[in-house]
C-alpha positions in Angstrom: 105.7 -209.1 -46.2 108.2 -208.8 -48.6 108.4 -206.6 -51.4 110.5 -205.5 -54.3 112.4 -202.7 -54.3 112.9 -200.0 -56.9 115.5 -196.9 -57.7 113.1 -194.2 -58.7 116.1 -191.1 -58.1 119.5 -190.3 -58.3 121.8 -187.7 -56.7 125.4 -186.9 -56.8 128.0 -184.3 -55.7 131.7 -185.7 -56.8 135.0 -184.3 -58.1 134.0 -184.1 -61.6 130.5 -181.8 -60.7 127.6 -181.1 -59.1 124.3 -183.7 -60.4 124.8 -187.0 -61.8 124.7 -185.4 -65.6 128.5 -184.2 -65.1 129.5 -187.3 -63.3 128.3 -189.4 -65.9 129.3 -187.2 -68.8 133.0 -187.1 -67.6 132.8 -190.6 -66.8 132.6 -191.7 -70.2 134.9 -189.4 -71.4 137.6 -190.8 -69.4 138.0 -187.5 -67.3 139.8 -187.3 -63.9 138.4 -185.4 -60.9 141.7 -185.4 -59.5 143.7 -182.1 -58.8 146.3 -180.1 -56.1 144.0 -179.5 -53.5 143.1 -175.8 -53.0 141.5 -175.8 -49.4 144.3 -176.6 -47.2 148.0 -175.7 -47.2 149.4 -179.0 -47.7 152.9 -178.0 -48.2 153.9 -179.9 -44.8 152.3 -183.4 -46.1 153.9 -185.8 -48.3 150.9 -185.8 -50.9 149.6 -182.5 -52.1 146.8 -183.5 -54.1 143.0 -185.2 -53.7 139.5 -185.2 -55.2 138.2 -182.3 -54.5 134.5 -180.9 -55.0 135.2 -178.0 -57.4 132.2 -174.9 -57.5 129.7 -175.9 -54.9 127.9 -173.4 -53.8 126.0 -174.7 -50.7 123.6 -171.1 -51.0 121.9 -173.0 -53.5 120.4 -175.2 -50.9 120.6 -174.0 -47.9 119.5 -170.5 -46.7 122.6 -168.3 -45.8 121.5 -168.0 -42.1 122.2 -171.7 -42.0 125.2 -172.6 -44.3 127.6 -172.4 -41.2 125.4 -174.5 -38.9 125.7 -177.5 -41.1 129.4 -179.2 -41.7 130.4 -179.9 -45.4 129.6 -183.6 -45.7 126.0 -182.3 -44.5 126.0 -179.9 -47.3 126.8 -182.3 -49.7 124.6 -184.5 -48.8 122.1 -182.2 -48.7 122.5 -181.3 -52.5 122.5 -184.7 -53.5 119.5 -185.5 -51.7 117.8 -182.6 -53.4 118.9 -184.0 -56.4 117.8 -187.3 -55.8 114.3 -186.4 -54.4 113.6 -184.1 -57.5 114.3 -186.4 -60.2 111.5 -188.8 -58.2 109.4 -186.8 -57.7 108.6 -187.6 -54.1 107.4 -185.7 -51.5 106.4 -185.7 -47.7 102.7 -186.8 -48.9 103.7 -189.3 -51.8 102.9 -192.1 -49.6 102.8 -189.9 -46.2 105.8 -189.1 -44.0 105.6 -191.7 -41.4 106.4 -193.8 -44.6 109.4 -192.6 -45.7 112.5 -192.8 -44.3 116.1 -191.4 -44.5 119.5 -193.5 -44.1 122.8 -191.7 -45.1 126.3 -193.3 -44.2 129.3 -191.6 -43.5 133.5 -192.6 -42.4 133.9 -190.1 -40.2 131.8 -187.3 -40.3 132.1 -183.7 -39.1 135.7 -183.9 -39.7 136.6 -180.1 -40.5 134.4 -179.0 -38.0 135.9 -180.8 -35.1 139.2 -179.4 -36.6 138.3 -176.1 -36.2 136.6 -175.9 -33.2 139.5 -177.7 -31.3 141.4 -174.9 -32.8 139.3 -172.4 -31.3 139.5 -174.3 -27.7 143.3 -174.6 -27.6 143.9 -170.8 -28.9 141.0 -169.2 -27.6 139.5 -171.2 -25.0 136.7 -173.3 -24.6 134.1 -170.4 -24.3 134.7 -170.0 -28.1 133.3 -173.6 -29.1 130.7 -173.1 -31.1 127.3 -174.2 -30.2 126.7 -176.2 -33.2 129.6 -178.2 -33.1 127.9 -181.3 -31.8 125.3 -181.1 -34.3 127.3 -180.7 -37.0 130.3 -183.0 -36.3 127.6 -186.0 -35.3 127.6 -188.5 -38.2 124.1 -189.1 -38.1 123.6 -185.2 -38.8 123.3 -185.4 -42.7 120.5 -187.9 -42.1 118.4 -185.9 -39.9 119.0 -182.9 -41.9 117.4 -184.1 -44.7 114.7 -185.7 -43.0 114.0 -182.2 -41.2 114.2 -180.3 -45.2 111.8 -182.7 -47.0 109.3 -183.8 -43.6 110.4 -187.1 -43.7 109.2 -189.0 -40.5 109.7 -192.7 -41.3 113.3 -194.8 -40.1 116.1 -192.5 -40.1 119.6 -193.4 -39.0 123.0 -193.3 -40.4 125.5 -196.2 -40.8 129.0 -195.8 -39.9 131.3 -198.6 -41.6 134.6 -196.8 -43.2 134.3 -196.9 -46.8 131.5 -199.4 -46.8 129.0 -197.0 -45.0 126.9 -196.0 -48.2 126.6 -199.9 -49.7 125.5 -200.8 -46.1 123.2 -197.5 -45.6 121.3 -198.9 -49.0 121.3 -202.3 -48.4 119.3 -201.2 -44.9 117.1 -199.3 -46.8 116.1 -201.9 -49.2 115.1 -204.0 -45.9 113.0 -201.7 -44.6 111.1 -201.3 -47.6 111.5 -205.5 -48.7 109.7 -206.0 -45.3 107.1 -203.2 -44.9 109.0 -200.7 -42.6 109.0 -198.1 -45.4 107.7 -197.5 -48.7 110.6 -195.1 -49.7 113.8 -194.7 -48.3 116.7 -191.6 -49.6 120.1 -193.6 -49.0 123.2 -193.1 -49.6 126.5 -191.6 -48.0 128.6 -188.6 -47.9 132.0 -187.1 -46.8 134.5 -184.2 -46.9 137.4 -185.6 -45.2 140.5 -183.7 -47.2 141.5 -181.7 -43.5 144.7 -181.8 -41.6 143.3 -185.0 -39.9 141.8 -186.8 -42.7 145.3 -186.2 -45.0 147.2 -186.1 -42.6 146.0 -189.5 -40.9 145.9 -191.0 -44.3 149.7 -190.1 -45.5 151.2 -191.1 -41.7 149.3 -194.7 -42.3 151.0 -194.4 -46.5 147.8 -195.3 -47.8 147.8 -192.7 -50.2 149.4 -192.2 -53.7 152.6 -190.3 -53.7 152.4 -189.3 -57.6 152.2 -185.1 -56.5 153.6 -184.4 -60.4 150.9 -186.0 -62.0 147.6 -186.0 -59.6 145.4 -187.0 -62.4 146.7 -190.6 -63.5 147.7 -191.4 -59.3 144.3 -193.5 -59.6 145.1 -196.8 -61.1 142.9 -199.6 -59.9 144.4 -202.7 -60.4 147.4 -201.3 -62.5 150.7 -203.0 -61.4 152.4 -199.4 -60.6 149.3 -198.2 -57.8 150.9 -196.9 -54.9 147.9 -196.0 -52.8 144.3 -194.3 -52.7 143.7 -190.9 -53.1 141.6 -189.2 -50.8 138.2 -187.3 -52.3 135.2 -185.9 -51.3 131.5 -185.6 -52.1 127.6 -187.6 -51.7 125.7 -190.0 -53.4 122.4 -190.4 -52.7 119.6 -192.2 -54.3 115.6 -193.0 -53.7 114.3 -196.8 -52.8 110.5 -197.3 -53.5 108.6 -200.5 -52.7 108.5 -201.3 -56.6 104.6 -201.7 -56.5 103.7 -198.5 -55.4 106.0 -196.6 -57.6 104.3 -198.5 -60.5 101.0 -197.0 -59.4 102.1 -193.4 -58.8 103.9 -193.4 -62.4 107.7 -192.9 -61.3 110.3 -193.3 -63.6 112.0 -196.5 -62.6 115.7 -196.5 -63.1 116.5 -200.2 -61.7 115.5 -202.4 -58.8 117.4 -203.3 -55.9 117.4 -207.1 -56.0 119.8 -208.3 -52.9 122.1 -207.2 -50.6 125.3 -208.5 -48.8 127.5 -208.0 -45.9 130.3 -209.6 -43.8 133.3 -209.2 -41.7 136.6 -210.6 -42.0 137.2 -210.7 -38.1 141.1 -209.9 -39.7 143.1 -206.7 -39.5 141.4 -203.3 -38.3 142.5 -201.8 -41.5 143.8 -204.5 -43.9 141.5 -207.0 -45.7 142.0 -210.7 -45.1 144.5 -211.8 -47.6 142.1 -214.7 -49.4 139.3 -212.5 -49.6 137.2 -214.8 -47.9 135.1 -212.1 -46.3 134.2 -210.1 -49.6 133.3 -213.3 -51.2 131.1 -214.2 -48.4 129.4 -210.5 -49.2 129.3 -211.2 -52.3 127.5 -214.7 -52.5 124.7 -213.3 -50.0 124.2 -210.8 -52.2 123.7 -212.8 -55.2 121.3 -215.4 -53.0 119.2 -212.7 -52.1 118.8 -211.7 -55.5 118.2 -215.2 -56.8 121.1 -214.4 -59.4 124.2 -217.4 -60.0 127.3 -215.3 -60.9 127.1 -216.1 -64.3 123.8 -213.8 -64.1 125.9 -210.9 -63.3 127.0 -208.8 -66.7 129.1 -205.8 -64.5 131.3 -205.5 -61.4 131.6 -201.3 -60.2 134.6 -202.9 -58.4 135.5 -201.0 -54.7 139.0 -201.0 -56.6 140.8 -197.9 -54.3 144.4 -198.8 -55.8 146.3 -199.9 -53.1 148.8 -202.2 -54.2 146.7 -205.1 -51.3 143.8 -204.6 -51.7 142.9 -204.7 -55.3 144.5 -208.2 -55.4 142.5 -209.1 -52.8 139.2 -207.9 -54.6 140.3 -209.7 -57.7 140.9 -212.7 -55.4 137.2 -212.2 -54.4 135.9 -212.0 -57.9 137.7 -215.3 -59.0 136.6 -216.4 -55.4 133.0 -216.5 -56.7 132.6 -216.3 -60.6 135.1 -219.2 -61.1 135.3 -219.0 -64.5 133.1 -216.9 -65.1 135.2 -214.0 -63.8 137.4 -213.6 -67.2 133.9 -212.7 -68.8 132.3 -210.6 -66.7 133.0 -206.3 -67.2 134.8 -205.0 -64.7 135.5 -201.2 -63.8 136.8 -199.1 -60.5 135.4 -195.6 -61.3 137.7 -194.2 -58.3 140.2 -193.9 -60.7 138.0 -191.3 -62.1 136.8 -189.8 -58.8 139.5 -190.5 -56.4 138.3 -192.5 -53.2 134.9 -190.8 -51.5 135.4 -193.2 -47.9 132.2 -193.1 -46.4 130.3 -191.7 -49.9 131.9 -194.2 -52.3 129.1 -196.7 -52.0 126.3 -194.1 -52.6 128.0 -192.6 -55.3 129.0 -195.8 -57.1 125.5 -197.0 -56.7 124.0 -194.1 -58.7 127.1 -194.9 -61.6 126.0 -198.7 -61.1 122.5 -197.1 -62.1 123.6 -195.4 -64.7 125.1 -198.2 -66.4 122.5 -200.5 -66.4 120.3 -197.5 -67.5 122.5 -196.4 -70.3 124.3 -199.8 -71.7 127.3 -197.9 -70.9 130.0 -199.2 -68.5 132.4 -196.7 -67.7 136.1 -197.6 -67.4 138.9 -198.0 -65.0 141.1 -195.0 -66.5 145.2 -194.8 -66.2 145.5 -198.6 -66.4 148.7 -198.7 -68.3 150.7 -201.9 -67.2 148.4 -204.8 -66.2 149.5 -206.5 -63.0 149.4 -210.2 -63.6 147.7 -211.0 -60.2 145.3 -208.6 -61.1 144.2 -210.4 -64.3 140.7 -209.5 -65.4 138.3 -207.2 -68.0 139.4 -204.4 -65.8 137.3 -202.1 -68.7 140.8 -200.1 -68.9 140.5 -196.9 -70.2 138.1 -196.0 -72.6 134.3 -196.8 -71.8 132.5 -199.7 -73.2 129.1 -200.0 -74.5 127.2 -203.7 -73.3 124.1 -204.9 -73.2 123.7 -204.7 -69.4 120.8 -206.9 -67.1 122.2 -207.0 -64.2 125.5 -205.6 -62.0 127.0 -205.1 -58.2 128.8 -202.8 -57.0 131.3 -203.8 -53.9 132.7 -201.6 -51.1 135.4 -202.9 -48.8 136.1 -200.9 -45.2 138.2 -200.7 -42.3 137.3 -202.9 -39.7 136.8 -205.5 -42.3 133.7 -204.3 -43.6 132.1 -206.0 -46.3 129.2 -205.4 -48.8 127.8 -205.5 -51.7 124.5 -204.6 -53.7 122.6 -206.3 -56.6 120.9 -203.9 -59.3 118.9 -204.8 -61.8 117.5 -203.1 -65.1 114.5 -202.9 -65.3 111.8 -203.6 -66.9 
């Protein structure tokens, strides 16, 4: 059996709002999400500023007897799911809940809560660990949180690949349903790693921007001045249906989900291989899968973190592949809006892959100011662009050498 698969709901929790409508609104407005972070004293750390999720109120999802039994990636991811399953309308007994499933990725997790409770242990011995710890710092905890909310019985597990966790949590989901498994899957990824760890970890390794007096143009994918990612939080989440049966039941149908790729560099635990060899292979398996040659493809949402390495190596990817094509096909990194989501970038940059091909809108790369000339493509720089769109992918690159990429199509 194999089927095709549609997106029937989307889902989001980023540094420019709660729900996809302020996403997408500040998207194409050019907006950055990026500010001085406000939960943490950061005064010790050599960057002072991140994506943070501004105005959640996790009360509106979650009862108050349970808000501190779940971490905040869960509560994120939780939102977003709501989100996501609202706006398709599905439900435990759409098609039964042995039949759907739930797969949500994640980089690292429970992050602030293993912070905390090793606080707890080393000031006030072990005795005050809480009893939720394990369940909330587990990564596979937003995943079976949201299966236990909505009665969703069918395949649930969570993928743990760095910053390619979401793309690879989706392009799981569309097998299950391609071959039968399920007949919907809610996918995606979330994270909330702005902690000590999480900054701290990332500024010792000087992967991150450095530009504290001017947080909101430190972004800059493929610009020749990028100095680094900077770290963000939040979920994207979005509802696979076997294409068919949403058809019957009337769903609104967003896109489809036409291929899927993935692939290791076997290189560098946190670098990418320097010919992008590795993302191409991702890349070309996606498009195979999909039945698409790269001239098919009208828009790139490009992993693009702005780090000085690997945005030449992404470009090296794209020109890898498209040949010459790659000088005409629309490319944008919407991290510089929303700062780098690790483990949620995928899920997120699937529902503004969505969007576009939805809208006829691809949203740009903002602060790109002085084009790099390794870094020599339609980089969409600055201002968004409206396009006929039919079809798109959207990479994600992670530690470990993690590859993947998805292949969305509009539809009809």
């Amino acid at each position: 059996m194999t089927r095709r698969v549609a997106v029937t709901g989307l889902g989001a929790v980023t540094p420019l709002g709660v729900g996809v409508a302020p996403l997408w609104e500040a998207l194409l407005s050019s907006k950055s999400g990026i500010a001085p972070i406000t939960s943490m004293d950061t005064s010790g750390f050599a960057v002072h500023f991140g994506g943070e999720v501004k105005n959640f109120d996790p009360l509106k999802y979650v009862e108050h007897k349970n808000v501190g039994k779940a971490d905040r990636f869960v509560l994120f991811a939780i939102a977003a799911a709501e989100e996501a399953i609202l706006d398709a309308g599905l439900t435990s007994e759409t098609y039964g809940p042995a039949a759907t499933g739930v797969v949500i990725g994640t980089g690292v997790g429970g992050l602030l809560t293993i912070e905390e409770n090793l606080k707890n242990a080393f000031e006030k011995g072990p005795r005050r660990i809480s009893p939720f710890v394990v369940p909330k710092m587990m990564c596979n905890a937003a995943a079976g949180q949201v299966s236990i909310r909505h009665g969703f019985k069918g395949p649930n597990f969570a993928v743990v690949t760095a910053c390619a966790s979401s793309n690879h949590s989706i392009g799981e989901a569309l097998r299950l349903i391609k071959h039968g498994f399920a007949d919907a899957v809610v996918t995606g990824g979330s994270e909330a790693a702005i902690t000590i760890l999480g900054l701290g970890g990332f500024c010792s390794a000087k992967a991150l921007s450095t530009r504290n007096e001017d947080p909101q143009r430190a972004s800059r994918p493929f610009d020749r001045a990028r100095d680094g990612f900077v770290l963000a939080e939040g979920a994207g989440i979005i509802v696979l249906e076997a294409l068919d049966k949403a058809q019957v039941r009337g769903a609104r149908i967003y896109a489809t989900l036409e291929g899927y790729g993935a692939s290791g560099d076997a290189y560098h635990i946190t670098a990418p291989e320097e010919t992008g060899a590795g993302g191409a292979a991702a890349v070309r398996a996606a498009l195979a899968e999909a039945g698409w040659h790269a001239a098919d493809v009208d828009y790139i949402n490009a992993h693009g973190t702005s780090t000085p390495r690997g945005d030449l190596v992404e470009t090296k990817v794209i020109k890898s592949v498209f040949g010459e094509a790659a000088r005409k096909v629309a490319i944008s990194s919407t991290k510089s809006a929303t700062g780098h989501t690790l483990g949620a970038a995928g899920g997120i940059e699937a529902v503004i892959t969505v969007k576009a091909l939805e809208t006829g809108f691809i949203p740009p790369t903002i602060n790109y100011e002085e084009p790099d000339p390794e870094c020599d493509l339609d980089y969409t720089p600055n201002t968004a662009r409206e396009l006929k769109l039919r079809r798109a992918l959207s990479n994600s690159l992670g530690f470990g050498g993690h590859n993947s990429t998805l292949a969305f199509s509009r539809f009809p």
